[in-house]
C-alpha angles and dihedrals in degrees: 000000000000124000136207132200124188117202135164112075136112139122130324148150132265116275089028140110144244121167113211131216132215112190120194120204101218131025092257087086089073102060095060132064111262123201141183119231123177132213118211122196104280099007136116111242115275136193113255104169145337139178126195127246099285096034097241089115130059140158128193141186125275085238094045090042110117094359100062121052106201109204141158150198113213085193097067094032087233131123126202137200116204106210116204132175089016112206125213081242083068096079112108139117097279112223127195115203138179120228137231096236131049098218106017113091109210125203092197131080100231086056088077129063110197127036134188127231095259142239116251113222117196117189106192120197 
């Protein structure tokens, strides 16, 4: 069964970075779409960014656009989001998912078959 970690969070202030990790166990990881999603204190899950199976395609939220950069390397069976101008309404519990497809990018949750633990992210002001 694959597995997914995500790495990478912790605590910063506002206006700062963190770049966050998402480690697969096997190969099967790099022929489907992958995606980030957050969780804040109180809130339902929501996208934040994907990218398909060779990385040519990506979508982002309208909240992560021009601020998060989604990328991935196939040979390490590993994504990234670079996270940039972090807001204090950043801070959430960071997923990484993989999806069901190999070219198609969902915005959706169900979309998407195996999740990691998450990584928290706390932007502090």
């Amino acid at each position: 069964q694959l597995q997914v970690v995500e790495s990478g969070g912790g605590l910063v202030q506002v206006g700062g970075s963190l770049r966050l990790t998402c480690a697969a166990s096997g190969s099967m990881f790099s022929r489907y779409t992958t995606g980030w999603f957050r969780q804040g204190p109180g809130k339902e899950r929501e996208f934040v960014a994907a990218i398909s199976w060779h990385g040519e395609n990506t979508q982002y939220s309208d909240s992560a656009k021009g601020r998060f950069a989604i990328s991935r390397d196939n040979s390490k069976n590993t994504m990234y989001l670079q996270m940039n101008s972090l807001e204090s309404e950043d801070t959430a519990v960071y997923y990484c998912a993989k999806g069901r497809r190999a070219m198609v990018i969902a915005t959706r949750p169900d979309a998407y078959d195996i999740w990691g633990q998450g990584t928290q992210v706390t932007v502090s002001s």
